[in-house]
N, CA, C, O and CB atoms as a CASP TS submission, in Angstrom:
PFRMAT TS
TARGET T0000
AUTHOR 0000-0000-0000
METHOD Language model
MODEL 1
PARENT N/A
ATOM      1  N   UNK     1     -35.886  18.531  -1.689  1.00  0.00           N
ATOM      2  CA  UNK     1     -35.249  17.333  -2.188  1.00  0.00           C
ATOM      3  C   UNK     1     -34.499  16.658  -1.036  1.00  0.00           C
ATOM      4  O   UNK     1     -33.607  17.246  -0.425  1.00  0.00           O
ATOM      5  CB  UNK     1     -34.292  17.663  -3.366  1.00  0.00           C
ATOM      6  N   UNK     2     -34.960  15.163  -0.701  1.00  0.00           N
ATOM      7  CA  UNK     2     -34.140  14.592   0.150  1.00  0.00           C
ATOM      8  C   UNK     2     -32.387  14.430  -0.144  1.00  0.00           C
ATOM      9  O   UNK     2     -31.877  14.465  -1.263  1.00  0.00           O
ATOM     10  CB  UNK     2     -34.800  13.345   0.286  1.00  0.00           C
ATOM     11  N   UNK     3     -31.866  14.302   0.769  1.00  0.00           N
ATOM     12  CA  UNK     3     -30.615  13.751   0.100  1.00  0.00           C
ATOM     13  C   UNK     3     -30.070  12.090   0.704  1.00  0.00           C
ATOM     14  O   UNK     3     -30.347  11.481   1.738  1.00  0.00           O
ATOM     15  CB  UNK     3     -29.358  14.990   0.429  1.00  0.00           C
ATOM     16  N   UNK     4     -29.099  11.708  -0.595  1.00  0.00           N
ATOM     17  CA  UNK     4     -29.221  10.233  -0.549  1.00  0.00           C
ATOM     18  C   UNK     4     -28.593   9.644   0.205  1.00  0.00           C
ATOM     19  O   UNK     4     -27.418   9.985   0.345  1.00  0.00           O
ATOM     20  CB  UNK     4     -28.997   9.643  -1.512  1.00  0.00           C
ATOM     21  N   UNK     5     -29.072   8.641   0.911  1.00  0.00           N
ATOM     22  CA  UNK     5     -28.685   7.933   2.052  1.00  0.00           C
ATOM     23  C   UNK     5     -27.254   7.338   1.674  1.00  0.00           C
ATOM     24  O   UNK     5     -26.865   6.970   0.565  1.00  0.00           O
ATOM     25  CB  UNK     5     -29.790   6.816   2.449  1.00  0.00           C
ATOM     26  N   UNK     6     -26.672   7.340   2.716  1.00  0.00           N
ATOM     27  CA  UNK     6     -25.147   6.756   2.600  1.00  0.00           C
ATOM     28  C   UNK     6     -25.039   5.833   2.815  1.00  0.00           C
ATOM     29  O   UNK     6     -25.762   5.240   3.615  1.00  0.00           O
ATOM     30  CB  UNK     6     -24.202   7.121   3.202  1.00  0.00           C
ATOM     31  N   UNK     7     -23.686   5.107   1.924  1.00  0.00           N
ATOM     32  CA  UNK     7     -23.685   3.626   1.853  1.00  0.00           C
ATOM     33  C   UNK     7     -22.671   3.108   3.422  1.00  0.00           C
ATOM     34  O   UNK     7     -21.711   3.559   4.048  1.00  0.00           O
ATOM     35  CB  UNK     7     -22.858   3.109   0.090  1.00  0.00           C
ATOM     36  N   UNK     8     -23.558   1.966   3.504  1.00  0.00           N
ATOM     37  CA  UNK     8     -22.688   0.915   4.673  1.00  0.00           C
ATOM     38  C   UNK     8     -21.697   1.160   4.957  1.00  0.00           C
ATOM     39  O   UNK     8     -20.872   0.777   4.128  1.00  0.00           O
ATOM     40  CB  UNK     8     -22.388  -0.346   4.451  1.00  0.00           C
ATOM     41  N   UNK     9     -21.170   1.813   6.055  1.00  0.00           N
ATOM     42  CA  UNK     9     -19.896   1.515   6.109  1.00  0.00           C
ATOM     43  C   UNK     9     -19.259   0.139   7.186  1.00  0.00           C
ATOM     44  O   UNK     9     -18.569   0.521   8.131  1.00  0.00           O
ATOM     45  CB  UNK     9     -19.372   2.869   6.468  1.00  0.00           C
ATOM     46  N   UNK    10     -19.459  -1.228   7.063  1.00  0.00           N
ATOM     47  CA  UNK    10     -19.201  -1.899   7.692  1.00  0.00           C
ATOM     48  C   UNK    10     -17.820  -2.295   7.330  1.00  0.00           C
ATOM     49  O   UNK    10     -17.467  -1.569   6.400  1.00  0.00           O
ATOM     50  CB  UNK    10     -20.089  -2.627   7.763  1.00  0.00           C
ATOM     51  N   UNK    11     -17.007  -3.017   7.614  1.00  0.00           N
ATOM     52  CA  UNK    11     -16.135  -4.062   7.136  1.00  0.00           C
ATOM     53  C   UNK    11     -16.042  -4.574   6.076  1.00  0.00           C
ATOM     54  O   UNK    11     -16.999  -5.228   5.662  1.00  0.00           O
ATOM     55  CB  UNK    11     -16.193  -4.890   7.642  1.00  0.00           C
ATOM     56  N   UNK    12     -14.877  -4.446   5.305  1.00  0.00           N
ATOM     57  CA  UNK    12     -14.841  -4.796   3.921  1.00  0.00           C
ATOM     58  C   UNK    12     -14.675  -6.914   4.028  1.00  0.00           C
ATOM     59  O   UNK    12     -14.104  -7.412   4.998  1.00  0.00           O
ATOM     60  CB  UNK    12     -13.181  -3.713   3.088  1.00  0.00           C
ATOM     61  N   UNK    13     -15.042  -7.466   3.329  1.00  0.00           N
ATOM     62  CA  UNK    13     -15.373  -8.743   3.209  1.00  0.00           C
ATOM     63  C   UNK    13     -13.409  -9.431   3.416  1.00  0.00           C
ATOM     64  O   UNK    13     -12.467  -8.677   3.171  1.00  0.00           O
ATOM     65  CB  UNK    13     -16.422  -9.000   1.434  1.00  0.00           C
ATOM     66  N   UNK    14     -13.263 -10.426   3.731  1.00  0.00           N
ATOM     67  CA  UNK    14     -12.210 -11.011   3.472  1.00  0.00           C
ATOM     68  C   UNK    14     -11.140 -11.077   2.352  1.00  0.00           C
ATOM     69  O   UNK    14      -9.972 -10.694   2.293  1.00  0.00           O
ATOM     70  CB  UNK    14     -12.563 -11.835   3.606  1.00  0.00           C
ATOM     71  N   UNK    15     -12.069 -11.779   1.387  1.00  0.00           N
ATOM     72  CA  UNK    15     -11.320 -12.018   0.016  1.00  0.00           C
ATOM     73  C   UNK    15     -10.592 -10.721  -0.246  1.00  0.00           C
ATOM     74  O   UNK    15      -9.383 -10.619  -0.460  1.00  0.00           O
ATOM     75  CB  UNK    15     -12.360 -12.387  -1.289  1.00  0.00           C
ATOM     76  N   UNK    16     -11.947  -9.221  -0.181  1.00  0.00           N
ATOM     77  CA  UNK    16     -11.701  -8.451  -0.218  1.00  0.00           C
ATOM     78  C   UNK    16     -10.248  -7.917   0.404  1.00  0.00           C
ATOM     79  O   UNK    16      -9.344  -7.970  -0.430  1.00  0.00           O
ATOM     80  CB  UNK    16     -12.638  -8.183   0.000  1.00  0.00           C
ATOM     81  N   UNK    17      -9.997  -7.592   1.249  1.00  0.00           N
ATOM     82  CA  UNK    17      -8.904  -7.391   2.028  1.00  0.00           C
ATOM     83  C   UNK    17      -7.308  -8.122   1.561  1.00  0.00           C
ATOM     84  O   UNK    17      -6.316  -7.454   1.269  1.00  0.00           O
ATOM     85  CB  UNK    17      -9.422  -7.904   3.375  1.00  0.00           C
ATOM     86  N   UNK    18      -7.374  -9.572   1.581  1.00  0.00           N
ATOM     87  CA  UNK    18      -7.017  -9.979   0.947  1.00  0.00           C
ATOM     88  C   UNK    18      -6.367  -9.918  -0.468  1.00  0.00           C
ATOM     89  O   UNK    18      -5.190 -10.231  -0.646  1.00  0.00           O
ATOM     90  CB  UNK    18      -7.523 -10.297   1.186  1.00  0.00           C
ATOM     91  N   UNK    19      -7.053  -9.571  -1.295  1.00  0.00           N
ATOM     92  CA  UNK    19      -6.875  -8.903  -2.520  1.00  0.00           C
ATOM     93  C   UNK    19      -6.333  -7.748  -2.446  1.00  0.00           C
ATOM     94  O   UNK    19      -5.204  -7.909  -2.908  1.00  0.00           O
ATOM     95  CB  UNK    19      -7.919  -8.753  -3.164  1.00  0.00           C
ATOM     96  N   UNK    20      -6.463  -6.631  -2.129  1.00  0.00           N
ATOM     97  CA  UNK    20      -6.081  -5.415  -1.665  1.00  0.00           C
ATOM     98  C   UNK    20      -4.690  -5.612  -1.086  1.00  0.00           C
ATOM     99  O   UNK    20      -3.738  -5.077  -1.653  1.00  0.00           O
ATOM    100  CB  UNK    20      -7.079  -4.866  -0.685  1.00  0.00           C
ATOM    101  N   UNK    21      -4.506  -6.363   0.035  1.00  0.00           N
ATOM    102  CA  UNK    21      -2.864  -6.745   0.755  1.00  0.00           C
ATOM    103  C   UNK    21      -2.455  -6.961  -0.407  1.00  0.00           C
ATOM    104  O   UNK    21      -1.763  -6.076  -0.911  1.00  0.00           O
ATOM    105  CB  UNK    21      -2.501  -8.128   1.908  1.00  0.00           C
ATOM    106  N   UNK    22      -2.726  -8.113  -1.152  1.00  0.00           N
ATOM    107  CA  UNK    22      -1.487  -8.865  -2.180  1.00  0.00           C
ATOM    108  C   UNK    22      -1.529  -7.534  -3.344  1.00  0.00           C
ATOM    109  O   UNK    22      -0.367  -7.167  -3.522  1.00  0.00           O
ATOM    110  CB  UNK    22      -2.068 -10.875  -3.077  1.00  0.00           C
ATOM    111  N   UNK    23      -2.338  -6.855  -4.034  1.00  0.00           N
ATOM    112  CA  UNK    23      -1.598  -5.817  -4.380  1.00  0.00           C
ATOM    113  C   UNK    23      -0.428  -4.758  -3.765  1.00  0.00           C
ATOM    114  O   UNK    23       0.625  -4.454  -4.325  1.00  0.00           O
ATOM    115  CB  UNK    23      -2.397  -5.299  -4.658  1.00  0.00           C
ATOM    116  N   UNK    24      -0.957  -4.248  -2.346  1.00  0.00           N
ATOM    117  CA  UNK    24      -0.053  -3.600  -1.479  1.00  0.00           C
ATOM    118  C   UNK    24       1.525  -4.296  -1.455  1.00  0.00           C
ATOM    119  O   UNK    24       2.551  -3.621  -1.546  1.00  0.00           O
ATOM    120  CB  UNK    24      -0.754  -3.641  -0.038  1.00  0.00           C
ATOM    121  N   UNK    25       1.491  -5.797  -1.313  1.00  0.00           N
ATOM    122  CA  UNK    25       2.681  -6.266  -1.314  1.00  0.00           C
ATOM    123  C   UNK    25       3.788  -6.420  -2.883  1.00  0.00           C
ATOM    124  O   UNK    25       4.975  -6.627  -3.135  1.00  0.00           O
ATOM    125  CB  UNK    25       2.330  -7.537  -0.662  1.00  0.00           C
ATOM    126  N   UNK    26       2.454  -6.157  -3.659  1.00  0.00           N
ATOM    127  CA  UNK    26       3.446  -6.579  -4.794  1.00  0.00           C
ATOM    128  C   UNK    26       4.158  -4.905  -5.438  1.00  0.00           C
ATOM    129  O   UNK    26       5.167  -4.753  -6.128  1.00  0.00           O
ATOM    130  CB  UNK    26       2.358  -7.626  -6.232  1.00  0.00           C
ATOM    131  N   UNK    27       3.052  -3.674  -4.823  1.00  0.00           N
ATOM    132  CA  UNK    27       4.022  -2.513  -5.195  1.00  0.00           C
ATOM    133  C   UNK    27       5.011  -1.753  -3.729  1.00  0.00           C
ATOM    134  O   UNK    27       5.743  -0.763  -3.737  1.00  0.00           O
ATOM    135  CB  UNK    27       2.882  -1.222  -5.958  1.00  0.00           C
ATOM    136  N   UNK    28       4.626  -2.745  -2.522  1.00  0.00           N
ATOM    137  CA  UNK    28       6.115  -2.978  -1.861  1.00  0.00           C
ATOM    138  C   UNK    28       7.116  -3.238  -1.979  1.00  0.00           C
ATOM    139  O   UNK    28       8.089  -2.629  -1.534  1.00  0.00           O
ATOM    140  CB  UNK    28       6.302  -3.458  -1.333  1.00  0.00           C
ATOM    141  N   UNK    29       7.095  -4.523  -2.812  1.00  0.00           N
ATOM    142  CA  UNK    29       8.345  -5.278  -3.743  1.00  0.00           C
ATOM    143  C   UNK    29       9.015  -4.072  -4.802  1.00  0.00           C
ATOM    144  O   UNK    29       9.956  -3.278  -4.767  1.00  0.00           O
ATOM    145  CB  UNK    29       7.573  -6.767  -4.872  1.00  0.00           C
ATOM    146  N   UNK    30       8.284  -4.328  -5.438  1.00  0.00           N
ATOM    147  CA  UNK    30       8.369  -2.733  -6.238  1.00  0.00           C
ATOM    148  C   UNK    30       9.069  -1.319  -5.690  1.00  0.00           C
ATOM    149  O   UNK    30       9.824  -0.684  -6.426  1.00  0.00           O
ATOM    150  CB  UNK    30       6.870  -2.237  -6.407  1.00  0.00           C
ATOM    151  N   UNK    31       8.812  -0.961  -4.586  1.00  0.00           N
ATOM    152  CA  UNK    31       9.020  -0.119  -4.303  1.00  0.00           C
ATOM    153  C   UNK    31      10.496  -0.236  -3.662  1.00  0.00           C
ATOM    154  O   UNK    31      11.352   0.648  -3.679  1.00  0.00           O
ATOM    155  CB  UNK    31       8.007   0.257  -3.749  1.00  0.00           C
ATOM    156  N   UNK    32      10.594  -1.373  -3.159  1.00  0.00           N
ATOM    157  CA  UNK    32      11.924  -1.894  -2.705  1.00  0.00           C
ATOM    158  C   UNK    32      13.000  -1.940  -3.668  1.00  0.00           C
ATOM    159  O   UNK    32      14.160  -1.528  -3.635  1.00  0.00           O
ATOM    160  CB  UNK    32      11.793  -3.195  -2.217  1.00  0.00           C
ATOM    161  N   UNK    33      12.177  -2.673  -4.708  1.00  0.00           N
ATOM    162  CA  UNK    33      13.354  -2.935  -5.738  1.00  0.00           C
ATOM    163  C   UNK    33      14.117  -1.557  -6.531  1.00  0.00           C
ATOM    164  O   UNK    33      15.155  -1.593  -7.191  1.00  0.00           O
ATOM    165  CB  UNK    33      12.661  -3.913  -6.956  1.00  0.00           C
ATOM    166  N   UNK    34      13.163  -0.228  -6.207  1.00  0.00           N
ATOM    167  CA  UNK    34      13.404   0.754  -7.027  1.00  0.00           C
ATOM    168  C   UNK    34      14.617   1.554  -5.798  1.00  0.00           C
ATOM    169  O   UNK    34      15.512   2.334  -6.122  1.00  0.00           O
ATOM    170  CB  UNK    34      11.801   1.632  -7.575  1.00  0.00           C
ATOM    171  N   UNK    35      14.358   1.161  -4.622  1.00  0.00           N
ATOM    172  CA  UNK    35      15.149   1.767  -3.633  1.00  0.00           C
ATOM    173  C   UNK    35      16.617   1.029  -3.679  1.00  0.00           C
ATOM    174  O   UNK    35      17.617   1.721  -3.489  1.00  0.00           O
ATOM    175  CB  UNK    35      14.396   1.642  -2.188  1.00  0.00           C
ATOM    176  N   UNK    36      16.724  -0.177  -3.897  1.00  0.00           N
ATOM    177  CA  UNK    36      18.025  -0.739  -3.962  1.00  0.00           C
ATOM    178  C   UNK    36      18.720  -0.441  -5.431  1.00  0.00           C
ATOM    179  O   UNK    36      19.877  -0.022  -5.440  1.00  0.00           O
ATOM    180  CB  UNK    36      17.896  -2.307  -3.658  1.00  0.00           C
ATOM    181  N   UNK    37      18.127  -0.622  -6.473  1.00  0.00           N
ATOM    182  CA  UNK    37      18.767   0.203  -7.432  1.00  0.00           C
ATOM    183  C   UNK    37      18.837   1.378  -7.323  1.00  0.00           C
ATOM    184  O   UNK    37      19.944   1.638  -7.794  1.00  0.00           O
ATOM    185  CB  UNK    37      18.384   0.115  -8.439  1.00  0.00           C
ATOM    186  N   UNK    38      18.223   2.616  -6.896  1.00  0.00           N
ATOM    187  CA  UNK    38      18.755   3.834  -6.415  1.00  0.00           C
ATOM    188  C   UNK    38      19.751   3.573  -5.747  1.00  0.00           C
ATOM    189  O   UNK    38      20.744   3.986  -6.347  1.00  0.00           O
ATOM    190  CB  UNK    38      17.972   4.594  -5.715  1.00  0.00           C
ATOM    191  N   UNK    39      20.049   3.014  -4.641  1.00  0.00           N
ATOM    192  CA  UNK    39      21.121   2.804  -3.844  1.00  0.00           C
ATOM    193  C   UNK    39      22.718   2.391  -5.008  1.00  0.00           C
ATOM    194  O   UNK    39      23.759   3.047  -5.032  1.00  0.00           O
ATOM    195  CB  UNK    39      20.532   1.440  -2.699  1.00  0.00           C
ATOM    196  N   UNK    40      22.357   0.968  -5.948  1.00  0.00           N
ATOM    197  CA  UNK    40      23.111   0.516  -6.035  1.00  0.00           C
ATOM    198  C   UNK    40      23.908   1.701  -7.402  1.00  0.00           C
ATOM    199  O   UNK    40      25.014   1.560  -7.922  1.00  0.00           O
ATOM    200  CB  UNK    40      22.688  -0.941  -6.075  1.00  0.00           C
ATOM    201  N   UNK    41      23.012   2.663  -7.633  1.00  0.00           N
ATOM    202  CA  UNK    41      23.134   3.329  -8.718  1.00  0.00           C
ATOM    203  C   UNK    41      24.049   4.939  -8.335  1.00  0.00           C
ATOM    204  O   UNK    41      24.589   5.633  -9.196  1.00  0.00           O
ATOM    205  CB  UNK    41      21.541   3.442  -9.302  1.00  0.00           C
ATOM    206  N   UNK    42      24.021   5.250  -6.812  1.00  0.00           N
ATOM    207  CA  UNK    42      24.559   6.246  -6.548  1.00  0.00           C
ATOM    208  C   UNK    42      23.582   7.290  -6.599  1.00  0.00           C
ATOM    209  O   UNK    42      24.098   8.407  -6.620  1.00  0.00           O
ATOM    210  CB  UNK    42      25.584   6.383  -7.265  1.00  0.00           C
ATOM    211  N   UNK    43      22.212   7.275  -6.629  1.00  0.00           N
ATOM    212  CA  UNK    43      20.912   8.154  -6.444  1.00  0.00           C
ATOM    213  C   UNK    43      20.814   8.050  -5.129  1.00  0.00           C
ATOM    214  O   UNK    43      20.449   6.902  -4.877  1.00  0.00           O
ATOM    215  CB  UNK    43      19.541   7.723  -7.179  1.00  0.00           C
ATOM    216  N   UNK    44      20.928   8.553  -4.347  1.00  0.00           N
ATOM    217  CA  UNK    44      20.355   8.497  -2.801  1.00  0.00           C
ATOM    218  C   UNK    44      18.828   9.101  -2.610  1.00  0.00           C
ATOM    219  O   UNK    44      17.904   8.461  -2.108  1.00  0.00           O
ATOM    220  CB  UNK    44      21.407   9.450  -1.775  1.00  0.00           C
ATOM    221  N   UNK    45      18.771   9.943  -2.917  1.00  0.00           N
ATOM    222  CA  UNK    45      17.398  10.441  -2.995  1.00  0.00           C
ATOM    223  C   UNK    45      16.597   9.533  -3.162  1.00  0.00           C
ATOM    224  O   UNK    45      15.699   9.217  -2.382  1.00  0.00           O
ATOM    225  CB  UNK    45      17.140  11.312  -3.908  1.00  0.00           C
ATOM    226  N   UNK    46      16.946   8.868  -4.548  1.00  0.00           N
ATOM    227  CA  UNK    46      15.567   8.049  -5.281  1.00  0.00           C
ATOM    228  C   UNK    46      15.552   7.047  -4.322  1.00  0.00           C
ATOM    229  O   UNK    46      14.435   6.674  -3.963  1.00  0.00           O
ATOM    230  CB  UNK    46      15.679   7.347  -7.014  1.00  0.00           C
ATOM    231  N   UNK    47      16.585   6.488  -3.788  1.00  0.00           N
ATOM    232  CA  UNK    47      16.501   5.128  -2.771  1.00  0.00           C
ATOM    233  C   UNK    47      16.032   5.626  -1.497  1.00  0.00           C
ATOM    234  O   UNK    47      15.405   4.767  -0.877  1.00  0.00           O
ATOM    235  CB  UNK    47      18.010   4.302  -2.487  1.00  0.00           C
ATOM    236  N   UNK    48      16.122   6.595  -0.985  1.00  0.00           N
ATOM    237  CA  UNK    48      15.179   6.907   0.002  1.00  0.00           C
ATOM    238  C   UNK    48      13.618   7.150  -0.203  1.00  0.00           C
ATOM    239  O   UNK    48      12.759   6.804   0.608  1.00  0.00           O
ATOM    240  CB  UNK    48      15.665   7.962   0.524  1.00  0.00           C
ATOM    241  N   UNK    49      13.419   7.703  -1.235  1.00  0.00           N
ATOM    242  CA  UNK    49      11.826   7.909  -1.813  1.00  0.00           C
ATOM    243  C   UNK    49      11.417   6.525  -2.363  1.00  0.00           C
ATOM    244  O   UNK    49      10.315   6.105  -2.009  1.00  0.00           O
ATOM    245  CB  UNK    49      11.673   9.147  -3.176  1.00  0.00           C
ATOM    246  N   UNK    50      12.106   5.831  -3.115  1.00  0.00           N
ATOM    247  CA  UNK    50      11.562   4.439  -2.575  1.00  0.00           C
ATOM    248  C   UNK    50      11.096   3.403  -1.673  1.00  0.00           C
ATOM    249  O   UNK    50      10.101   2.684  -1.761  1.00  0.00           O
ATOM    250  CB  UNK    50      11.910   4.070  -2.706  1.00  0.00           C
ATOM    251  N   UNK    51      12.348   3.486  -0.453  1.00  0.00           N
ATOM    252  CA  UNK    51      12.157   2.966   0.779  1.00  0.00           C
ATOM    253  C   UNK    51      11.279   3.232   1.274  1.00  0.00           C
ATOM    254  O   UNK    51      10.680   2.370   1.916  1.00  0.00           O
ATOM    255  CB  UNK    51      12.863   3.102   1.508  1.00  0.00           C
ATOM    256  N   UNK    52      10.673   4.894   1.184  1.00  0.00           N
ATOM    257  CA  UNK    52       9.905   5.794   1.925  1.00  0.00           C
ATOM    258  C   UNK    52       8.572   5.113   1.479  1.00  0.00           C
ATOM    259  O   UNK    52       7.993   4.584   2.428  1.00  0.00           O
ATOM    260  CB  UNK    52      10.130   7.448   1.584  1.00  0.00           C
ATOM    261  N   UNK    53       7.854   4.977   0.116  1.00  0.00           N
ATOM    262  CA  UNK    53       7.219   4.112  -0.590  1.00  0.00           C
ATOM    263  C   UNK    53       7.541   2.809  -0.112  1.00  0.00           C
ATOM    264  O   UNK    53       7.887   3.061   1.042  1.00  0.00           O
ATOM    265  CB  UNK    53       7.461   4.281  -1.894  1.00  0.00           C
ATOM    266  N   UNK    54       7.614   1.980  -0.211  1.00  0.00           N
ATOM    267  CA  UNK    54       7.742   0.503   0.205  1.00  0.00           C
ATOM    268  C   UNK    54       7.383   0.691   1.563  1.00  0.00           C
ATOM    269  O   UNK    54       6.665  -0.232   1.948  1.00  0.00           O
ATOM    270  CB  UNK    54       9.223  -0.251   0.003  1.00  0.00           C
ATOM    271  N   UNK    55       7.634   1.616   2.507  1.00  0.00           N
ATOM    272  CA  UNK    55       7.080   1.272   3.971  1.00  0.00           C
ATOM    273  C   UNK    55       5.548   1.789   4.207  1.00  0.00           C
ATOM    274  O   UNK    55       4.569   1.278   4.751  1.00  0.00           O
ATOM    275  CB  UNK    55       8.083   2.028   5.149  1.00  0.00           C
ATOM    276  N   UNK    56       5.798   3.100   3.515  1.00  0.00           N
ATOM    277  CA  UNK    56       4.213   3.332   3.528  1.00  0.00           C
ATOM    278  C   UNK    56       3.083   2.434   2.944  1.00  0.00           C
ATOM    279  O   UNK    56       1.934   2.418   3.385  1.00  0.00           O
ATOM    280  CB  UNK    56       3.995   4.499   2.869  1.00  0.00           C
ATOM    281  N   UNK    57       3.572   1.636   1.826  1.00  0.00           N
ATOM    282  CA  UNK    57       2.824   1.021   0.822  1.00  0.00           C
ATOM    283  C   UNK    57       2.422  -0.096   1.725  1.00  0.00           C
ATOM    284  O   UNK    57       1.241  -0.442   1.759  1.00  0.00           O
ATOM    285  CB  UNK    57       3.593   0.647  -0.579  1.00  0.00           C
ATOM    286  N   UNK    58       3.489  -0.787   2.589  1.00  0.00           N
ATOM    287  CA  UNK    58       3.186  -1.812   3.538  1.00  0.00           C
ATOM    288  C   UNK    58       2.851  -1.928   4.515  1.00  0.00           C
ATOM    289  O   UNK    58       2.358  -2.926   5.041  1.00  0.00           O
ATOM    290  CB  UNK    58       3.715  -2.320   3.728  1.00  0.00           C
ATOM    291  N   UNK    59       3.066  -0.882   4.958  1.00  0.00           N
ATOM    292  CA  UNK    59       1.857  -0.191   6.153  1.00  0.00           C
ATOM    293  C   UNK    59       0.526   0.089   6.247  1.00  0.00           C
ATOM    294  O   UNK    59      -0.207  -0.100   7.218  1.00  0.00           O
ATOM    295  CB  UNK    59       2.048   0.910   6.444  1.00  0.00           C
ATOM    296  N   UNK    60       0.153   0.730   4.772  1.00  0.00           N
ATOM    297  CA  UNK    60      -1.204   0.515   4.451  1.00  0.00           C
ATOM    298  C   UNK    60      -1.826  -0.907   4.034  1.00  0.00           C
ATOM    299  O   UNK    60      -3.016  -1.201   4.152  1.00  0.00           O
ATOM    300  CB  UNK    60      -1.424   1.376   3.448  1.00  0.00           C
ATOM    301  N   UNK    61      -0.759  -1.781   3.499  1.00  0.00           N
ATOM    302  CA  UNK    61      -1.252  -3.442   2.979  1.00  0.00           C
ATOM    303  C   UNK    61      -1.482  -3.718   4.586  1.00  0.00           C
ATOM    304  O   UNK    61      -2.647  -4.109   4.663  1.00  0.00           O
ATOM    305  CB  UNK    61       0.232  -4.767   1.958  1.00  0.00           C
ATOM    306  N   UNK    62      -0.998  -3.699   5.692  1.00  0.00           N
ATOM    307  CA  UNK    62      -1.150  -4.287   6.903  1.00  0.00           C
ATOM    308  C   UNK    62      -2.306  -3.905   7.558  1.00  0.00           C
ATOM    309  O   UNK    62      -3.100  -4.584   8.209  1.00  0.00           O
ATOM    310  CB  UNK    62      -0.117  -4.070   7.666  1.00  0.00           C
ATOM    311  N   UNK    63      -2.293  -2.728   7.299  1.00  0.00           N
ATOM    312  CA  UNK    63      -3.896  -2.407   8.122  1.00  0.00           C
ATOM    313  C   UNK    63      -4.749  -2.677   7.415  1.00  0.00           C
ATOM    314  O   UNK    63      -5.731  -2.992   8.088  1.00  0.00           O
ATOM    315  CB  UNK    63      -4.342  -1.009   8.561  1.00  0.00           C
ATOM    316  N   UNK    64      -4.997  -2.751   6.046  1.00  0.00           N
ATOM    317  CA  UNK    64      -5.855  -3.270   5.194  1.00  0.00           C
ATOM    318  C   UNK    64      -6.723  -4.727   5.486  1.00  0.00           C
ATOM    319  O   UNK    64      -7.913  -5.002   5.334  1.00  0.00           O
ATOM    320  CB  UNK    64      -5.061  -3.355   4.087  1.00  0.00           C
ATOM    321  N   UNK    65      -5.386  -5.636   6.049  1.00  0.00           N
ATOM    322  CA  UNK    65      -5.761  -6.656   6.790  1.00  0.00           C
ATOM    323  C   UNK    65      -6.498  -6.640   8.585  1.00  0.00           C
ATOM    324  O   UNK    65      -7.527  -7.181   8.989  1.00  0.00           O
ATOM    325  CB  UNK    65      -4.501  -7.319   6.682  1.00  0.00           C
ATOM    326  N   UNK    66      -5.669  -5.954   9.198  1.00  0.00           N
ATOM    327  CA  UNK    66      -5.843  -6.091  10.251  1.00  0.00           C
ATOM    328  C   UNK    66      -7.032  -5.224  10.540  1.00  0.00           C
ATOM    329  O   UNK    66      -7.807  -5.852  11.262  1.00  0.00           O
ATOM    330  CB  UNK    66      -4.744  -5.938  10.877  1.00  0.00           C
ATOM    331  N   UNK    67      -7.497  -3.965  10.241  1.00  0.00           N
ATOM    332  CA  UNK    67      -8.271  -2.816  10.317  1.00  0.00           C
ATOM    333  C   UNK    67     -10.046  -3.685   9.505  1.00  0.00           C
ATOM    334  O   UNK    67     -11.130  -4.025   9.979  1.00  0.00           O
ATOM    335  CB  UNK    67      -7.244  -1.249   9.220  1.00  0.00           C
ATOM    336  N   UNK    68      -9.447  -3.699   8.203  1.00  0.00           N
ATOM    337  CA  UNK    68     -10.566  -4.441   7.306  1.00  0.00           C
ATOM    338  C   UNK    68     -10.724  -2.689   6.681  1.00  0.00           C
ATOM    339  O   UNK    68     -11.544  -2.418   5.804  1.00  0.00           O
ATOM    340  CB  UNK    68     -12.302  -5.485   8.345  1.00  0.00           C
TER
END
């Protein structure tokens, strides 16, 4: 039995990418917003595991763009 050929791996399309960032950014926001209410709430933890989230989250939205 052969086995099945693998798909393209070229560059994901624009729009594509695109789409993908503006999700990344909107659970950045998110992730931000959950870190400043931790903060403003006296959770330190949770506002660091947020922050921690929001940078990773936007780090991956950035290369998403720039990488493809």
């Amino acid at each position: 039995m052969t086995p099945a050929p693998e798909p393209g791996r070229g560059p994901r399309p624009w729009l594509e990418r695109l789409g993908l960032a503006a999700i990344a950014l909107v659970m950045t926001v998110l992730f931000a917003l959950v870190a400043i209410a931790g903060w403003a709430g006296g959770e330190v933890f949770l506002a660091v595991m947020g922050a921690l989230g929001a940078v990773m989250t936007g780090w991956v939205g950035a290369l998403t763009l720039l990488r493809g």
